[in-house]
C-alpha positions as semicolon CSV with decimal commas, in nm:
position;residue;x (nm);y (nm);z (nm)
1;X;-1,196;1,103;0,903
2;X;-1,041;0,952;0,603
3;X;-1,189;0,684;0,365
4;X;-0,894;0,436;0,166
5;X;-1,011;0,239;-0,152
6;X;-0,798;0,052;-0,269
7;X;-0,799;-0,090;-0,646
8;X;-0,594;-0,307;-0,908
9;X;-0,540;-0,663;-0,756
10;X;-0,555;-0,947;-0,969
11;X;-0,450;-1,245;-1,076
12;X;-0,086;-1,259;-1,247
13;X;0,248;-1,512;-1,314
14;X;0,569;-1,482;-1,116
15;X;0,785;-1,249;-1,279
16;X;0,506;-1,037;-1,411
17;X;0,364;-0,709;-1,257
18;X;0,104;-0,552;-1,119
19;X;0,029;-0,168;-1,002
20;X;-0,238;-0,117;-0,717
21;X;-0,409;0,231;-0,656
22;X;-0,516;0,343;-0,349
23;X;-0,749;0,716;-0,313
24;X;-0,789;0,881;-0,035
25;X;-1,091;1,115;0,021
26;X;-1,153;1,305;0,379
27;X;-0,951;1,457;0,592
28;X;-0,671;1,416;0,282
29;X;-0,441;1,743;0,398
30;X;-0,389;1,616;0,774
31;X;-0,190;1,294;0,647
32;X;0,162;1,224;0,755
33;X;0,198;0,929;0,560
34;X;-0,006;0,645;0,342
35;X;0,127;0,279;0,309
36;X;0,091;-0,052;0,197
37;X;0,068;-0,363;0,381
38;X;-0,041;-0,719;0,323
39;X;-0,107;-1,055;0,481
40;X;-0,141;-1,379;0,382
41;X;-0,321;-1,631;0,503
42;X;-0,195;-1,761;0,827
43;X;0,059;-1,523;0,874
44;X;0,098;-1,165;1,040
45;X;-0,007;-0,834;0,827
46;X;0,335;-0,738;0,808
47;X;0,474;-0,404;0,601
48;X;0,506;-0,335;0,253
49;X;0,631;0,004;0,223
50;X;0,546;0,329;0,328
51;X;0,574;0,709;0,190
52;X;0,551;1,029;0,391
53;X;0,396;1,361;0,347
54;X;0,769;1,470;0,293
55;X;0,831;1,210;-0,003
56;X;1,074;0,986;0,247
57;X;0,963;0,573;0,173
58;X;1,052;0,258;0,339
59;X;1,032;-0,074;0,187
60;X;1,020;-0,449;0,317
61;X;1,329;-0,573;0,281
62;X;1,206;-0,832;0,074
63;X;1,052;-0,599;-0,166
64;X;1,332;-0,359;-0,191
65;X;1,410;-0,351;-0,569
66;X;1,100;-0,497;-0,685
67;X;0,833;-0,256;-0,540
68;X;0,766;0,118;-0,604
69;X;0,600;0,301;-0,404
70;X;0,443;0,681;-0,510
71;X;0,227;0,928;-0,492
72;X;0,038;1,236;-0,658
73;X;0,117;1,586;-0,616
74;X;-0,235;1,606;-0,443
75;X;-0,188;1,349;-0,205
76;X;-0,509;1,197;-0,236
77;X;-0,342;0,883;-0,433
78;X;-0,081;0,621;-0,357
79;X;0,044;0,387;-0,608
80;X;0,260;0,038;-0,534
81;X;0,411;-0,100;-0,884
82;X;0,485;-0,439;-0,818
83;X;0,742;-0,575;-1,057
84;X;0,920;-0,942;-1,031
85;X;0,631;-1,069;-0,845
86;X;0,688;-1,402;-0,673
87;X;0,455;-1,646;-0,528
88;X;0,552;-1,525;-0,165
89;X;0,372;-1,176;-0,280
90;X;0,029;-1,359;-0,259
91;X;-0,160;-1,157;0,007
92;X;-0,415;-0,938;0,058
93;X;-0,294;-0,603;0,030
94;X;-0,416;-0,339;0,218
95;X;-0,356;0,072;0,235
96;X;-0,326;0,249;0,518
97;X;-0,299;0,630;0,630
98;X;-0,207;0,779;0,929
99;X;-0,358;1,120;1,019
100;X;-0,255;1,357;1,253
101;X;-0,452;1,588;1,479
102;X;-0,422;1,742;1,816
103;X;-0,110;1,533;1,946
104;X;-0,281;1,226;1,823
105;X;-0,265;0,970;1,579
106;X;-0,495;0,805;1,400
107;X;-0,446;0,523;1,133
108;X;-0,690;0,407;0,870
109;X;-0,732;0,103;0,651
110;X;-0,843;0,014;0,307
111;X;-1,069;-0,310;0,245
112;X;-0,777;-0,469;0,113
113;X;-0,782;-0,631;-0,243
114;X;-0,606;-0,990;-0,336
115;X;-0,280;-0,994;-0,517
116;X;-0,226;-1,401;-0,640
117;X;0,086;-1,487;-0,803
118;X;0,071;-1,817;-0,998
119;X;0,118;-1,987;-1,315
């Protein structure tokens, strides 16, 4: 079992930055890989990026150059640093984890906390 909070949304203009946290408590050392995603309202939770037990990431292309993503040398943490923010980043924003055990996989979520970008 594996518990996601997430932390660090806010409020913020386009072109400024944000960083959210997400920590991971549980089953921590069984984790392949821990990810962002978001959706906004209306649309489809869709990908932000994603980094793997290895170190490997993936990125949205449209976040690819704007977004970090990161994590500790515990693996209990995984950081997004959001810089350039536009409005089309508004979303909730949600970490994930994938855990795996037996042959199976098992995928967890955050609550999700709201990233707004306006003036």
């Amino acid at each position: 079992q594996v518990q996601l909070v997430e932390s660090g949304g806010g409020l913020v203009q386009p072109g400024g930055s944000l960083r959210l946290s997400c920590a991971a408590s549980g089953s921590i050392r069984s984790i392949n890989a821990m990810g962002w995603y978001r959706q906004a309202p209306g649309k489809e939770r869709e990908l932000v990026a994603v980094i793997t037990s290895g170190g490997s990431v993936n990125y949205a292309d449209s976040v690819k150059g704007r977004f970090t993503i990161s994590r500790d040398n515990a693996k209990n943490t995984v950081n997004l640093q959001m810089n350039s923010l536009k409005a089309e980043d508004t979303a909730v924003y949600y970490c994930y984890a994938r855990r795996s055990r037996m042959g199976w996989n098992y995928d967890y979520w955050g609550q999700g906390t709201q990233v707004t970008v306006s003036s």
